[in-house]
C-alpha positions as a printed NumPy array, in Angstrom:
array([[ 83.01 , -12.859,  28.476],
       [ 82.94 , -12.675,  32.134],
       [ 82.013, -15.41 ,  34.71 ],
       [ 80.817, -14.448,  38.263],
       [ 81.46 , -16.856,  41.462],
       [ 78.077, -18.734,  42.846],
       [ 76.352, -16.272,  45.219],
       [ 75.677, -18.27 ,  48.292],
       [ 73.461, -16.901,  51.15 ],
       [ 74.288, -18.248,  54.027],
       [ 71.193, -18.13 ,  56.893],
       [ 72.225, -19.56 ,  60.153],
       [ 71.808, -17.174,  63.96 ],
       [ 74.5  , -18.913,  65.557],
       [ 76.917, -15.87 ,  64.624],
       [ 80.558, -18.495,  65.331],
       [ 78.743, -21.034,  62.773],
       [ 77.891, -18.386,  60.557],
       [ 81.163, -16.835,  60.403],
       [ 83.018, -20.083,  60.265],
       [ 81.08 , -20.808,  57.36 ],
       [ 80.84 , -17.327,  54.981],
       [ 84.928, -17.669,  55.815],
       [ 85.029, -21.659,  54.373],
       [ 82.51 , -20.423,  51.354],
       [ 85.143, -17.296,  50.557],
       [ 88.033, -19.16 ,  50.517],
       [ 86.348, -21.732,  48.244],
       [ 85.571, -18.773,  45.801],
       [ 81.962, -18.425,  45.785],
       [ 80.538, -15.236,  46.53 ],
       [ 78.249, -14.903,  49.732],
       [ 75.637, -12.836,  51.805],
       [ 75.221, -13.544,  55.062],
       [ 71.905, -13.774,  56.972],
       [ 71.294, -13.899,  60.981],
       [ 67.698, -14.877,  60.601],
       [ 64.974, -15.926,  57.85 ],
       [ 62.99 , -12.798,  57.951],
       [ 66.275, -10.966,  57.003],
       [ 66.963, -12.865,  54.042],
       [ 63.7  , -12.828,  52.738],
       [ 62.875,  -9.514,  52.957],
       [ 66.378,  -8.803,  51.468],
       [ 64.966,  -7.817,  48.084],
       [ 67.786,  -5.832,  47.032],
       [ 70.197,  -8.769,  46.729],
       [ 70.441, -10.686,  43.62 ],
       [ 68.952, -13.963,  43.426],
       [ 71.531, -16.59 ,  45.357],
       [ 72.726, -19.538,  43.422],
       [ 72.126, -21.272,  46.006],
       [ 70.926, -21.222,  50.048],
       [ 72.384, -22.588,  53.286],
       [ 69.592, -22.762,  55.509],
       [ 70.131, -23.511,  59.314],
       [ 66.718, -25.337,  60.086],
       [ 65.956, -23.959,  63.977],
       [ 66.465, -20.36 ,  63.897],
       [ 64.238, -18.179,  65.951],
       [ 61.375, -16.542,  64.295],
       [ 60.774, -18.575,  60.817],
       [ 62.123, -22.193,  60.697],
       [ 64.531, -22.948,  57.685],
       [ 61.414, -25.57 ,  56.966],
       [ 59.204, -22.281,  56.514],
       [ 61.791, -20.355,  55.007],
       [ 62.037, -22.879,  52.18 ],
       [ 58.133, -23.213,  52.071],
       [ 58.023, -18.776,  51.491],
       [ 60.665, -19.581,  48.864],
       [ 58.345, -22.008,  47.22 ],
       [ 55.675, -19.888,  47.472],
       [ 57.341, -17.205,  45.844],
       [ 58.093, -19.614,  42.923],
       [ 61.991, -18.752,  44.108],
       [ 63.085, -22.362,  42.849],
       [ 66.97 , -22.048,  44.65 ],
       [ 68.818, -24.958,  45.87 ],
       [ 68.855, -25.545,  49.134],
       [ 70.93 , -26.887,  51.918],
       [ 69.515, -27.691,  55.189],
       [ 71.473, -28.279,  58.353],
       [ 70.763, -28.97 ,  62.024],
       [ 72.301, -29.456,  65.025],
       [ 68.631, -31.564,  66.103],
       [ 68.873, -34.134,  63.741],
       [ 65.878, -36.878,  64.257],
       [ 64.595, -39.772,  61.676],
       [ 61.285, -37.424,  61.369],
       [ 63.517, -34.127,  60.274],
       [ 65.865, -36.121,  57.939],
       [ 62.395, -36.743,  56.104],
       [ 60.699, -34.029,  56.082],
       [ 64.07 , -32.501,  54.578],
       [ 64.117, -35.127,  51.777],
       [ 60.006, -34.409,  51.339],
       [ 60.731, -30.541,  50.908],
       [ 63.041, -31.039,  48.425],
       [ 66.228, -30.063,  50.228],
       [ 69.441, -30.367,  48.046],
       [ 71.409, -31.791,  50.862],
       [ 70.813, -32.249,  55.004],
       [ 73.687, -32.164,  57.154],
       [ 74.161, -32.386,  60.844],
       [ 76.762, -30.123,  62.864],
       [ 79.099, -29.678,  63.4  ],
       [ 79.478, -29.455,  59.944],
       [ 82.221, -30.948,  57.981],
       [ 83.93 , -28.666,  55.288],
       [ 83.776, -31.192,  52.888],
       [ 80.545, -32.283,  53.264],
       [ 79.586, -28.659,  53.292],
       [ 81.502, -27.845,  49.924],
       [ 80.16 , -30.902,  48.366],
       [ 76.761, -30.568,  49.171],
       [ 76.653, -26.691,  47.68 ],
       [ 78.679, -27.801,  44.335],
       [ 76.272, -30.402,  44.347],
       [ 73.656, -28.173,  44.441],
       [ 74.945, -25.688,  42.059],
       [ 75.281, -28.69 ,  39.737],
       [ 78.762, -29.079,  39.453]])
């Protein structure tokens, strides 16, 4: 019996961020697809389903918040975790309102980061 790693899709424009982290998520073992905007990965309907999302919250075009919101509405229930480089006491809630697995702040720590997603995953 065979056991695939977590696919993680990683959503985030800034391309250095989103390198740095599909690198991290690799060399922790978890399979990823990378994303530079959230009209990409939801009209990516050829991937399989992600474990699990990392969703950069100010992107231009669709907003992680209304990325997660289409996700909803497509009764996609994944895991998600938010981060922002604009963190305010009205964002932090609304993340915690939507559901959001974890919220971090970046820079992003690699520890936090790898928590937060085995977290999510459940493990």
């Amino acid at each position: 019996m065979s056991t695939r790693e977590p696919l993680v899709a990683i959503v985030e424009d800034d391309d250095e961020v989103r390198v740095a982290f599909a690198r991290l998520l690799e060399c922790a073992g978890f399979a990823i697809r990378v994303f530079d905007s959230g009209e990409a990965f939801l009209s990516d309907a050829s991937c399989r389903r992600p474990d699990c999302v990392v969703l950069d919250l100010n992107m231009p075009g669709l907003s992680g918040f209304e990325v997660q919101a289409r996700l909803g509405a497509l009764g996609r229930d994944i895991p998600v975790v938010l981060v922002t480089g604009h963190d305010t006491a009205s964002v932090r809630a609304r993340a915690s309102a939507t559901g959001a697995k974890a919220y971090l702040c970046k820079p992003v720590d690699d520890d936090a980061l790898l928590a937060a997603i085995a977290d999510a995953l459940g493990s």
